[in-house]
C-alpha positions as CSV (number, residue, x, y, z in Angstrom):
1,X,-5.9,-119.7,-6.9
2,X,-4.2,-122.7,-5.1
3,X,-2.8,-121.9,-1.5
4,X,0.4,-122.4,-0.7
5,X,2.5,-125.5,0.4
6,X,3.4,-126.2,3.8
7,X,7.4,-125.6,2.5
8,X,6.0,-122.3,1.5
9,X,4.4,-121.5,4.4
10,X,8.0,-122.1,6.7
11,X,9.6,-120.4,3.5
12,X,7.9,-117.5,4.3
13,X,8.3,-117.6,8.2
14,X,11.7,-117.4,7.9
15,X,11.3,-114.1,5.0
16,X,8.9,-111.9,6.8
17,X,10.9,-110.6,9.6
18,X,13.8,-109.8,6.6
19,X,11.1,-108.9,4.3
20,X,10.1,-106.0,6.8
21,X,13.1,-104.9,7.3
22,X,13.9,-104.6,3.8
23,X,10.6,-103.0,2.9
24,X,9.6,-105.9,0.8
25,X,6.4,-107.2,0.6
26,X,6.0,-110.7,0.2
27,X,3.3,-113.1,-0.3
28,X,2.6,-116.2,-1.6
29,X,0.3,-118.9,-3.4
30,X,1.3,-122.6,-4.7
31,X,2.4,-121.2,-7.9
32,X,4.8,-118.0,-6.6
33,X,6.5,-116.4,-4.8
34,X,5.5,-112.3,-4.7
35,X,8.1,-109.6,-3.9
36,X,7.2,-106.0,-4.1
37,X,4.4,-107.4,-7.0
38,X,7.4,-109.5,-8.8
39,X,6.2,-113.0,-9.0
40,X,9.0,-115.2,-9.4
41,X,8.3,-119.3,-10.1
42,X,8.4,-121.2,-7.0
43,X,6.1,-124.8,-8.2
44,X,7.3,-127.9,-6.8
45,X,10.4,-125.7,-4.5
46,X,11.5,-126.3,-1.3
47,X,11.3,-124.1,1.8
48,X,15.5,-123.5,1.2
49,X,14.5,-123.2,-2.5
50,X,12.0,-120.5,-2.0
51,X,14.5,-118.7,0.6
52,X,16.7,-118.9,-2.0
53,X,14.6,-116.8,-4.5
54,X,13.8,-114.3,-2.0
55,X,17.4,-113.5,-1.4
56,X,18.1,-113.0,-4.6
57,X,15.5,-110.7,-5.4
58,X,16.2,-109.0,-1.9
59,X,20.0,-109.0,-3.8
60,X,18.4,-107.0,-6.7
61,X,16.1,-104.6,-4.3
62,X,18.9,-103.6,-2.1
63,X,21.7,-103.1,-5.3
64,X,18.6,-101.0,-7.2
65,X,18.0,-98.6,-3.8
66,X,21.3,-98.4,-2.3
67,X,23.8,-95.9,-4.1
68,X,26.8,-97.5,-2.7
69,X,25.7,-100.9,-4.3
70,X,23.9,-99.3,-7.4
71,X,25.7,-101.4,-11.2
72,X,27.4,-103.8,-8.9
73,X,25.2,-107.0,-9.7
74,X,27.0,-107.9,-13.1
75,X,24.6,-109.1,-16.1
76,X,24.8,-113.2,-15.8
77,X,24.3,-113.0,-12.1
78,X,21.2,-110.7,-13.1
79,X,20.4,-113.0,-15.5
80,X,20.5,-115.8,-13.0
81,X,18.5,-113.6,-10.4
82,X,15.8,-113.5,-12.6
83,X,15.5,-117.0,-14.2
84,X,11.9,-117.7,-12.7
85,X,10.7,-113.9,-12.4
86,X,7.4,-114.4,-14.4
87,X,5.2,-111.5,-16.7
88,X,1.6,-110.7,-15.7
89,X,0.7,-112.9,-18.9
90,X,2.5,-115.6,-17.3
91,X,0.8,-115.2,-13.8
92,X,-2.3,-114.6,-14.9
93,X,-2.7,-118.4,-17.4
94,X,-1.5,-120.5,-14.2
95,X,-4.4,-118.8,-12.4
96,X,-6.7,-119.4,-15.0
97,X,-5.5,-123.2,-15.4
98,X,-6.0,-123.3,-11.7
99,X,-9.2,-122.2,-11.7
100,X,-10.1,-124.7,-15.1
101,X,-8.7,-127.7,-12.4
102,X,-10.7,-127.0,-10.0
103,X,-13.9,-126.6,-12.3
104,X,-13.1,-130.2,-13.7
105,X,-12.8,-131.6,-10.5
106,X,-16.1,-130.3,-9.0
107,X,-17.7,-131.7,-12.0
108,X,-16.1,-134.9,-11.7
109,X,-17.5,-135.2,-8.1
């Protein structure tokens, strides 16, 4: 698994604190972003892009446990929430094509 980019790394600086708060736990490698297990795309985004996926899903977390908030989030802003959520299937190939880059690369050596 690639580590994460330096805009990921600030990303998640400025997450954390909000994160904890939240109860959400958050992580990160170079290909996603991890909330509460949810890995949502973040490839080639930049530290406000990767904010910017965090407060959405923080969006859907908050209107999922809160009554007062619970049906508010209307279907196409769902739908835009979760553009770049991605499946375990999903996850699971970019790790493996990782791991297949790195192989090559120490063969190439």
């Amino acid at each position: 698994m690639k580590p994460m980019t330096n805009d990921t790394r600030i990303a998640l600086e400025k997450i954390a604190p909000i994160a904890y708060e939240l109860g959400i736990e958050v992580r990160a490698d170079a290909h996603f972003l991890y909330c509460n297990g949810q890995a949502i795309g973040i490839g080639c985004n930049s530290a406000y892009a990767t904010v910017c996926e965090f407060i959405a899903y923080a969006m859907y977390h908050i209107s999922r446990r809160e009554y007062r908030f619970e049906g508010t989030i209307k279907r196409d802003l769902m739908a835009a929430i979760k553009r770049y959520w991605c499946d375990r299937n999903t996850v699971q190939k970019m790790h493996e094509l990782d791991e297949m880059e790195v192989s090559r690369n120490a063969v190439g050596d």
